[in-house]
C-alpha positions in Angstrom: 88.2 -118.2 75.2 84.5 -119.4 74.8 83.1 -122.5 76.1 83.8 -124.6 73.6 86.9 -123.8 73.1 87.7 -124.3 76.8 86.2 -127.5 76.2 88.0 -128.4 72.9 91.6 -127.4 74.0 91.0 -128.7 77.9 90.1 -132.2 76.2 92.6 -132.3 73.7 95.1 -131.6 76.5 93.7 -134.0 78.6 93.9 -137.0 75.7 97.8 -135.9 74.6 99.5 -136.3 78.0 97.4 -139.3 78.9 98.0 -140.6 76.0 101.2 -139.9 76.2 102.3 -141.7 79.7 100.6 -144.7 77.8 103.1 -144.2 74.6 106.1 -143.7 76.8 105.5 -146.5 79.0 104.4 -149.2 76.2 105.9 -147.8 72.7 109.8 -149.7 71.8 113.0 -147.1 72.0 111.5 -144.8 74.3 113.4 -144.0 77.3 110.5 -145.1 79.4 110.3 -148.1 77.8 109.7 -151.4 79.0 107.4 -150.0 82.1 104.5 -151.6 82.9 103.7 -149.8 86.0 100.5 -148.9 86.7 101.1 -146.5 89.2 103.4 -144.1 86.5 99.7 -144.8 84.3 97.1 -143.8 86.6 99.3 -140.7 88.2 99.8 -139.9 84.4 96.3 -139.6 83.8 95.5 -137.7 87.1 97.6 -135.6 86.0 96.4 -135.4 82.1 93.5 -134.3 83.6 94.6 -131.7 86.3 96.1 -130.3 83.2 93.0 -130.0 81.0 90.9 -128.5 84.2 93.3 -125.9 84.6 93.0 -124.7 81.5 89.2 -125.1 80.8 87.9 -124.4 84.3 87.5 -120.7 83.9 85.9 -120.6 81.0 83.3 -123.6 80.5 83.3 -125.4 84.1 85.8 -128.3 82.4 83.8 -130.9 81.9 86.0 -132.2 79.1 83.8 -135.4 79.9 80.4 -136.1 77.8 79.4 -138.5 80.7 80.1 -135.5 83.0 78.5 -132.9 80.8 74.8 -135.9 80.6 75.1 -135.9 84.7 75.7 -132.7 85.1 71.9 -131.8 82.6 70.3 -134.9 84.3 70.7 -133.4 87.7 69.5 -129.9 86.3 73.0 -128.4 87.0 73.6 -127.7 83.5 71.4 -126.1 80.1 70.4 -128.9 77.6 70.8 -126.9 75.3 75.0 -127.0 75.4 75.0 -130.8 76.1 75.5 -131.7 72.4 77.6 -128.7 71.5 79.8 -129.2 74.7 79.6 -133.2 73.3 81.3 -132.4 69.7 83.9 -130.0 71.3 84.9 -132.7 73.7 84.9 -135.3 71.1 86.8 -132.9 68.5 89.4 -132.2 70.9 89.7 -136.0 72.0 90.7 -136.8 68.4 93.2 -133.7 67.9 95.3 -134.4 71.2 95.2 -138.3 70.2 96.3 -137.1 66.9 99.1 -134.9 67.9 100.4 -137.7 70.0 100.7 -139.9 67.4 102.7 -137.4 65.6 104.6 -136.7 69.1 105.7 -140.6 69.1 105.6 -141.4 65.3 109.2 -143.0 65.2 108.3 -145.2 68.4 104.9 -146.2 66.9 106.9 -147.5 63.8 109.6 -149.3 66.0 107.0 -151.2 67.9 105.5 -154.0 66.3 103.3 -155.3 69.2 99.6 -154.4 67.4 98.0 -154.9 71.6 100.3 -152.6 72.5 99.9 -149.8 69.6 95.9 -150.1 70.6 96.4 -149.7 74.0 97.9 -146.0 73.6 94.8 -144.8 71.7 92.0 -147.1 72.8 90.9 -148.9 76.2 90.2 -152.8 75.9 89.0 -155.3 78.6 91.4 -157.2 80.7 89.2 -160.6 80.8 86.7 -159.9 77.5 83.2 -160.2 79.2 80.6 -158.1 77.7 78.5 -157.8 80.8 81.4 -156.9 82.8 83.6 -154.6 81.3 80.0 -153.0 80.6 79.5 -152.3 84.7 83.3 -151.3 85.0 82.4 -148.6 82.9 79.3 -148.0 84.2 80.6 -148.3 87.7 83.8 -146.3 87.3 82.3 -143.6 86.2 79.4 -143.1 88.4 81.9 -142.6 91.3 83.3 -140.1 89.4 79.7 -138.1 88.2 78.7 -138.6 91.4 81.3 -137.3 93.4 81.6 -134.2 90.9 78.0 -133.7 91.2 78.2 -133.0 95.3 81.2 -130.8 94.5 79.8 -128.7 92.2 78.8 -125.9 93.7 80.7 -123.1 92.0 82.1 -120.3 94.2 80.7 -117.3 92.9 82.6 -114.2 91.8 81.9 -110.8 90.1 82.8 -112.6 86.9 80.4 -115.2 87.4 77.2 -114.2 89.3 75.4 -114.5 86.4 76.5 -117.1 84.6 78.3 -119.6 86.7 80.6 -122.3 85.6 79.8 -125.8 86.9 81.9 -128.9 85.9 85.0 -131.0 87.0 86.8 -127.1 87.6 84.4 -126.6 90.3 86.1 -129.5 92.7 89.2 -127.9 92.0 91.9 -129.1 89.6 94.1 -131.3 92.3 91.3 -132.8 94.0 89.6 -134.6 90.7 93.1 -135.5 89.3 93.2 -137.1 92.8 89.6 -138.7 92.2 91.1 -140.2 88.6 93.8 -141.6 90.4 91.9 -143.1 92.5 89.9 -144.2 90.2 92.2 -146.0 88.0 94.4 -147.3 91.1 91.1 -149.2 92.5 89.1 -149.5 89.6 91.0 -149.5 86.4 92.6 -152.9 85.8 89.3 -154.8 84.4 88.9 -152.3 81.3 91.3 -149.7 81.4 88.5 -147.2 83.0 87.8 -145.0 80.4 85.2 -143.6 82.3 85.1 -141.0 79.5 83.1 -141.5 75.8 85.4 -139.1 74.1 88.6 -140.8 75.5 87.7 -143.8 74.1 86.0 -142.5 70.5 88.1 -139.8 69.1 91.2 -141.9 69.7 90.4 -144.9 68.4 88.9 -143.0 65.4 92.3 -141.8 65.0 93.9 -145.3 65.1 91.6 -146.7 62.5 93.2 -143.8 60.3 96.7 -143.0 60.8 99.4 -145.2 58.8 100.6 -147.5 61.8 102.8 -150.9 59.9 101.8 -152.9 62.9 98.7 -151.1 64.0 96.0 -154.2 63.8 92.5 -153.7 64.6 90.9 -150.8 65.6 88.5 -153.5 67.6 85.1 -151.6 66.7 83.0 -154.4 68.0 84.0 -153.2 71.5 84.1 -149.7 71.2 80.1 -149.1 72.5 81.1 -150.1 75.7 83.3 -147.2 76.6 80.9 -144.9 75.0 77.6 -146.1 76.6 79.0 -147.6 80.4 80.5 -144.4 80.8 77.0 -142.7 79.8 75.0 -145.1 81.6 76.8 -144.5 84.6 77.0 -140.7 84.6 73.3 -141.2 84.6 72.9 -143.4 87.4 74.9 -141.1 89.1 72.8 -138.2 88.4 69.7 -139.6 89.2 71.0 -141.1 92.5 71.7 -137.3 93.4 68.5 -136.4 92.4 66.5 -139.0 95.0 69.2 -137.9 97.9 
């Protein structure tokens, strides 16, 4: 596998299962269903994204993250050059695995007529609508987890990567970041649903707005910069906080 291939599958990976926990906990007639337990969520999406690291990891770093991949360049870890490239792949692969899982839980998206609900599997929303706020738990959320990847990613070097290294979220080691998400969402999640990733949020709800769904609703666009840009803002603020230490 290439790069950006690593990157496409690893994030398309990543979006199915943790979409998925979201479906089977939320969605009518599944044999999950009614759970609204935060704990199955968060460990869901730890392990979503143990999942997509394991894959990508030895071939593009796994960032499967654009707001890991803009820390990463900031703090001159990574080439320019593949930021945008490494971007689309992420973003491409966010919309296939949110995609797939649609197909995957077809019969319960058309058995569930709650439109909040539907939404909530594909795209994050805030808790408490506040502009200002849910824009800093983004931006909050995921600078601790740019900068705790960015003082973990040194990659251990091998005669397969001496010369070209792979630096990203597979450089902390699969476990320990799924750990981080966890974390993450256990302490920091409840305000906005911590998307803490652009492509989580985008490719997903570009797939909502598409897919026949009778009781779908809105696809809520008016929100949808802040899980792109708090996510990108924070990565940033992340890297240059590296940067000055």
């Amino acid at each position: 596998m290439n790069e950006l291939t690593a990157e496409f599958i690893g994030t398309a990976l990543l979006i199915l299962l943790g979409n998925g926990v979201v479906a089977n906990a939320s969605l009518k007639q599944t044999l999950a269903y009614p759970s609204s337990n935060w704990v199955l969520i968060t460990f869901g999406w730890g392990l979503a994204v143990f999942t997509g690291v394991m894959v990508a990891a030895p071939y593009s770093g796994a960032h499967i993250n654009p707001a890991v991949t803009l820390g990463l360049a900031l703090a001159g870890k990574f080439s320019w050059a593949k930021v945008l490239p490494f971007i689309l792949a992420q973003l491409g692969g966010a919309f296939t695995g949110s995609w797939v899982n649609w197909v995957f839980y077809k019969n319960h998206f058309d058995a569930t007529t709650d439109a909040k609900a539907i939404l909530g599997v594909f795209a994050t929303a805030p808790a408490i609508p506040n502009r200002l706020h849910n824009f800093s738990s983004e931006t909050i959320g995921t600078f601790v987890l740019v900068f705790t990847v960015l003082f973990m990613t040194e990659p251990s070097l091998t005669a397969d990567n001496l010369t070209h290294p792979k630096i990203g979220l597979g450089a902390i080691g699969a476990l320990p970041v799924a750990l981080l998400v966890v974390a993450i969402g256990m302490s920091l999640g409840g305000t906005t649903g911590y998307a803490i990733n652009p492509a989580r949020d985008l490719g997903p709800r570009l797939v909502h707005s598409l897919v026949p769904i009778t009781h779908k609703g809105h696809s809520q666009w008016a929100y949808a910069w802040i899980p792109i840009l708090g996510p990108l803002s924070g990565g940033a603020l992340a890297a240059l906080l590296y940067a000055l230490l």
